[in-house]
N, C-alpha and C positions, 0 to 999 in steps of 0.2 A: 804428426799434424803440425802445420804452422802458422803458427798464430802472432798476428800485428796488433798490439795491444798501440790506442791511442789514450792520453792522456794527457793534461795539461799540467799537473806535477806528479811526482815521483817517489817517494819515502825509500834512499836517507837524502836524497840526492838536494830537492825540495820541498818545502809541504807548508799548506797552511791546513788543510781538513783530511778529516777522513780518506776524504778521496785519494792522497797520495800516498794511504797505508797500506791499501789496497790495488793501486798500480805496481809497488814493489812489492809485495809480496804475492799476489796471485802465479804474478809469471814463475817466481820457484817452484811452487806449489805445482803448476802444469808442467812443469822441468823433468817433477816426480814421478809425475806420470807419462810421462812420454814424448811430451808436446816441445818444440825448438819455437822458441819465441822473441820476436823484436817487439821492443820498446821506442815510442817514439813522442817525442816531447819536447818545448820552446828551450832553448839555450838563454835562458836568465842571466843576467848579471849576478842573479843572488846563488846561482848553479854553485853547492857545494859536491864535487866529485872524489875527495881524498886521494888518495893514493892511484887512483884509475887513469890510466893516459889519455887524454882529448887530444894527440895529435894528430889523431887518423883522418883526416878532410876525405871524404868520400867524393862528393860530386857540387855542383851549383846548379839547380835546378829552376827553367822557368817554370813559373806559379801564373798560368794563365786566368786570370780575373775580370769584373765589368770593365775596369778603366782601364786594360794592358794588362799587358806582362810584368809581372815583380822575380823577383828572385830571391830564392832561400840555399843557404850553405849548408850542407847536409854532412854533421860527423858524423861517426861511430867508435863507439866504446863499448867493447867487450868485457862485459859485468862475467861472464864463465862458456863453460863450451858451448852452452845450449842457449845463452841469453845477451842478445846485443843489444845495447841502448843507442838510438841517434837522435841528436839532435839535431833540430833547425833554428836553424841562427839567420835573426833577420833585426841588425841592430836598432833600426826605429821601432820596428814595434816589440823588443824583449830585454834591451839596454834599460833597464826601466829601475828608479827607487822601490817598486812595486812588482808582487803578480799580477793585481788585479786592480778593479776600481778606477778605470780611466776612461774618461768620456768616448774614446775609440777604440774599447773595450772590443765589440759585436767586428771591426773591420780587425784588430789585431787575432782575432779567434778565428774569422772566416780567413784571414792568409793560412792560420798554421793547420786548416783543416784542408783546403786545399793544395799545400805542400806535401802532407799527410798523405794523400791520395795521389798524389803524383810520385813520392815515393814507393807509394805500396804499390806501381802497376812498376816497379823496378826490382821489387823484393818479392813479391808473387806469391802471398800467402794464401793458405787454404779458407780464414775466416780475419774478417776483423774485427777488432774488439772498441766500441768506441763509448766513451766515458763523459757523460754529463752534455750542457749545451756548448761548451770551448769547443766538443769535438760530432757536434751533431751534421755538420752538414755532410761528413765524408760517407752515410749513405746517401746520401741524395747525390754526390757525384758519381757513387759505385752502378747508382740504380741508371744514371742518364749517360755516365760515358764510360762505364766498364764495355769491354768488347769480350770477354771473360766467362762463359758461362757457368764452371764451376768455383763461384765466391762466393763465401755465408758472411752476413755481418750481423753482429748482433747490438743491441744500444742496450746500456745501460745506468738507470738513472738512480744517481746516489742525493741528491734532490730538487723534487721537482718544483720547486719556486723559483730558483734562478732560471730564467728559461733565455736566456739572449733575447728580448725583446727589442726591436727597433726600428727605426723607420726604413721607408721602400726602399729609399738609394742603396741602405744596405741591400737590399735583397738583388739588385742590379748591378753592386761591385761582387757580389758571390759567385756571380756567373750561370747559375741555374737557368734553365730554362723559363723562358716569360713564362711558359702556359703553367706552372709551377707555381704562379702566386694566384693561387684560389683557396676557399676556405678549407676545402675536402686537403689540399695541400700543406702550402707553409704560410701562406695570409690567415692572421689573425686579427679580426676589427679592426682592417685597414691599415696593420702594421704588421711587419716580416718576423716572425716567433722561430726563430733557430731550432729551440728545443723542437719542434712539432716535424722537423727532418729526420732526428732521429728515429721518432716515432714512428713517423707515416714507411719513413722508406726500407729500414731496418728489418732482417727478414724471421727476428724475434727482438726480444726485450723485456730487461728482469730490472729489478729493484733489487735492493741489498737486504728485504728483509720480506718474509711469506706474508706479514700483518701489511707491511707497506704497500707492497702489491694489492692488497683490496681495500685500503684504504684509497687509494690514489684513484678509485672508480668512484670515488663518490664525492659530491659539491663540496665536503666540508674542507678531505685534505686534495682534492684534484686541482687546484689553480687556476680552473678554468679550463680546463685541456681532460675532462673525465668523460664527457663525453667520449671523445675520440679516443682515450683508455678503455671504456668499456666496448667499443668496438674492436679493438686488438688485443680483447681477455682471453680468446685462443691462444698468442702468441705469447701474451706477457706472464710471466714467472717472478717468483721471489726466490733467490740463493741468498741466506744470510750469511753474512761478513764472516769472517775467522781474525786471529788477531796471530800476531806476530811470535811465538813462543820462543824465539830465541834471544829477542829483546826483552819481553814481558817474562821473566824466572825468577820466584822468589829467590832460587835455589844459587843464581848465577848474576843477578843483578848488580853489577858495579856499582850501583849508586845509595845502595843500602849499606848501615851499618851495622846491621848482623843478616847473613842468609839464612833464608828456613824453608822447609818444608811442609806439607800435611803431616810429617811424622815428626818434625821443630816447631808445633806452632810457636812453643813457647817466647822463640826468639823473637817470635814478630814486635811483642813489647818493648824489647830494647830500642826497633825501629821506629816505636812512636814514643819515646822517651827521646831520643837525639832527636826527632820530628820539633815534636815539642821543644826543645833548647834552643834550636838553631832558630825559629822562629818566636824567641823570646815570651815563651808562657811557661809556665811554672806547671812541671809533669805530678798527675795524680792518676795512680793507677784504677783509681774507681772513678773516673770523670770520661765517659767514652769520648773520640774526637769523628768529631761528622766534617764530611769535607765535599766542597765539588769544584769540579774542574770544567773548565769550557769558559764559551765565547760567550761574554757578556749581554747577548740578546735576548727578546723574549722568546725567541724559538726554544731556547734551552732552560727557560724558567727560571730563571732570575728574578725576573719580576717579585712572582710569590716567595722567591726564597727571602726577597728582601721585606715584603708585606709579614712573613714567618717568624723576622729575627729579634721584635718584640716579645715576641711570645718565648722563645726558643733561648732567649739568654736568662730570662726567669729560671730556667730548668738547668740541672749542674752535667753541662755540658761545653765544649772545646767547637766553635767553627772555625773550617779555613777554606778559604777562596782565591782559587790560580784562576787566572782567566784575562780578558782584556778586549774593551768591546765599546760601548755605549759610553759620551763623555758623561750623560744624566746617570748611568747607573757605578760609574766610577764615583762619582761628588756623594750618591749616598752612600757609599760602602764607607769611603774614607771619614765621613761622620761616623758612621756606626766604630771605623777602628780608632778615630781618637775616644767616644766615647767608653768603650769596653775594651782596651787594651789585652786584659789578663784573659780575657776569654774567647777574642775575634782577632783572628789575622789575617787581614785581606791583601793580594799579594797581585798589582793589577800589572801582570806582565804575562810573557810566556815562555818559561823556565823550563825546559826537558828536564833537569837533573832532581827540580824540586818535586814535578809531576810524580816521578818515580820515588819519591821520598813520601807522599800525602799518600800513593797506591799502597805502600807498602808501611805504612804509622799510622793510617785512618783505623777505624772502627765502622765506619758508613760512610758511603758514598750515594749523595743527591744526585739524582738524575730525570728531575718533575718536569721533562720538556714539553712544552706545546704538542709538537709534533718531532719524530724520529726517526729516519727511515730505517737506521740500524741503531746506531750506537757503538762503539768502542770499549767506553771507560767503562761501563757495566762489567762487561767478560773480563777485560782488564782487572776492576777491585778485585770480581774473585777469583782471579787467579793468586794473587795477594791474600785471600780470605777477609777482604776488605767487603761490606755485606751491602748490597746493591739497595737505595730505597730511591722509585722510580713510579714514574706515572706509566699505567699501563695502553703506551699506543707503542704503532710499528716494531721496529726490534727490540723494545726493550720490554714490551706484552711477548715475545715470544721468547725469551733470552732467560725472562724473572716470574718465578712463580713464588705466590703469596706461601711466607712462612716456611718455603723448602730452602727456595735459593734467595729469597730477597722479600721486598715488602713490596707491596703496587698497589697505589689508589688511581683513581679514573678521572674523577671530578678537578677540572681546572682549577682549582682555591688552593690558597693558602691553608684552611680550615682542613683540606684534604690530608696536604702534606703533613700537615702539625699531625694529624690523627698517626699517619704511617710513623713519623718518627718515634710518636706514643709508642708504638707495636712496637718496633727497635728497638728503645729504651727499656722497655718489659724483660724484652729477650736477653738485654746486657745484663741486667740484674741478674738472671739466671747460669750460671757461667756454664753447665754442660750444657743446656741447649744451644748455647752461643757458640759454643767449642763445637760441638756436633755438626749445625749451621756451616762453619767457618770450614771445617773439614770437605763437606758434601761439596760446596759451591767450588773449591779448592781442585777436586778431581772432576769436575763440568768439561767438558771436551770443547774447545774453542779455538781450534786451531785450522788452519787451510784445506787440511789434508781433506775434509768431508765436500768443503765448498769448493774447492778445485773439482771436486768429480763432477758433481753437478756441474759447474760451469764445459766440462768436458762433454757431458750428456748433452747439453744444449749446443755444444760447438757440431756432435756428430747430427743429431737430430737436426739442424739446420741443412748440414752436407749432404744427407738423407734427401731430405726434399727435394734439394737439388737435382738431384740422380735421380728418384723417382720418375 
């Protein structure tokens, strides 16, 4: 089978979220099983390719559009036998300081969605694969000028609050069909919602996580768009994420300083002893260290964690915080670390080497998000036997079960969180259930190999239809 995987970044290539963890590794993952797969994604300035040849220029492609014709440069670089990555390269809109966050945001997404599919009717895959709102409109062109009869596309959505929202003009340089901006289509309250192409045209569509998927049919986590979710509850599914296992290795991690196993937990300690050095606190092996990682927003719960950290520094305990986001929630962390030096180290940047330093020297890892559609750093701790304590919505209600693999409280509060840590702190005190814990979560299966099949299942099940 061959599958056109679109995406707007790429993990190692680029990445700011999740989502480019999951562009690069799924396509292995489908490699395994049988599938020949291109990759297809904006040529950045921040494009880091190592050792890979970008000399291969493919083709120059007109990108027919509202206002004319544009043109995109089309590489290819050959990731292995079964996996090409190309890029399109279009220097006004991906020469950028930036991936994202620019006022012509919705017109640089709608070119590389539209190159995208001018592409794919040259590469002539069996399914495409298209990923978030950067790459929402490419069913909606499959649907109105594929000539094609056997093409499956599938959307899916890693989250649904960004939805490319913007005014009509956009929707008239996309090139779509007029009769296309109505509300059953891509008109939302008199403005053009990218994300709802996906949706509407897509001839399935999954979420990254089984809880997200029925969360996202109801007003609280739908955006507005649950409506028209729970009319394509036939087609939509949840395949939860897998995580990277040949990066993520206690066993093999370059960035640790000692490796271990479920059969070395011991050594883990040494990892949170040089943890603790490098980041200037004074190591006590009865002081457990709680940590979290992520983006400074309330999406990720921050908020509470910082509403928490009155309470949480009374109690003989180590935080630390990777992350970088919000300039109001950067000003109070940095009070709290001149205030509490020996106990709080807040590190407001984004450091791959330290991530894997806090994964593998933590004792708990926070993860009280508003909302999730999967999560990462969850499967991540424990693969580390770093012990997950999380709010239970989307994937991380379905990743963490109370007192086996991790701790989950429900309730939006601070009051909540304080309690799970409670439960935590219990558990450290006791060091075989801790060690037991640490073991269990340690051998949790989190890897591609399950979520690649399912995503296969749904590649044939779509081709199925087709043929029917």
């Amino acid at each position: 089978m061959k599958i056109l995987l679109v995406a707007s970044e790429v993990n190692p290539f680029v990445k700011v979220g999740g989502l480019a963890d999951v562009a690069g590794a799924l396509p292995k993952a489908l490699v395994g099983l049988g599938c020949k797969v291109s990759v297809v994604m904006p040529m950045y300035r921040q494009l880091n390719l190592g050792d890979y040849n970008v000399s291969e220029f493919i083709n120059v492609l007109d990108v027919p559009l509202g206002y004319g014709n544009e043109t995109a440069s089309i590489k290819r670089v050959s990731l292995s036998n079964d996996i090409d990555l190309y890029l399109v390269d279009n220097g006004a809109y991906f020469q950028r300081e930036n991936l994202y966050n620019f006022p012509d945001d919705p017109r640089r997404f709608i070119f590389f969605s539209r190159a995208s599919f001018e592409l794919a009717k040259i590469l002539d895959p069996d399914i495409i694969h298209c990923n978030d709102w950067h790459t929402a409109l490419v069913p909606g062109y499959v649907r109105h000028y594929w000539d094609r009869k056997l093409l499956g596309t599938l959307f899916s959505i890693h989250n649904l609050a960004y939805q490319g929202l913007c005014e009509r003009d956009m929707f008239v340089y996309s090139a779509l069909p007029e009769s296309a901006y109505n509300p059953e289509e891509v008109e939302f309250y008199g403005k053009f919602n990218i994300m709802k192409s996906g949706i509407v045209y897509s001839d399935m569509i999954n979420t990254v996580s089984p809880t997200y998927a029925e969360e996202i049919k109801t007003p609280e986590f739908g955006c507005g768009l649950d409506g028209l979710l729970r009319s394509k509850a036939d087609v939509l599914v949840g395949i939860l994420n897998g995580i990277d296992e040949e990066e993520f290795n206690p066993q093999t991690d370059i960035y640790l300083s000692a490796k271990f196993s479920v059969d070395s937990l011991e050594n883990k300690e040494e990892n949170k002893k040089f943890l603790l050095n490098e980041l200037g606190i004074i190591y006590n092996k009865d002081v457990p260290v709680i940590s979290f990682i992520g983006r400074l927003w309330e999406q990720k719960g921050i908020d509470i964690v910082i509403q928490a950290i009155p309470e949480l520094i009374k109690k003989e305990v180590y935080l630390i915080i990777l992350g970088t986001g919000s300039e109001y929630y950067h000003r109070i962390l940095s009070q709290f670390r001149e205030q509490f030096p020996d106990k709080i180290s807040i590190n407001l940047k984004f450091d791959n080497r330290l991530a894997h330093l806090i994964y593998g020297g933590s004792d708990f890892l926070l993860m009280p998000s508003r909302f999730e559609p999967c999560g990462l750093g969850q499967m991540i701790a424990m693969k580390y036997g770093t012990i997950p304590i999380v709010r239970g919505v989307g994937g991380l209600k379905d990743t963490v079960k109370e007192n086996e693999t991790g701790f989950v409280f429900f309730d939006y509060s601070y009051n909540a969180l304080l309690e799970s840590i409670d439960r935590a702190l219990n558990l450290y005190s006791d060091k075989d259930r801790l060690k037991a814990m640490q073991r269990r979560i340690m051998l949790e299966d989190h890897s591609w190999t399950n979520s690649a099949k399912r995503y296969l299942e749904i590649y044939n099940r779509i081709l199925s239809s087709k043929k029917g």
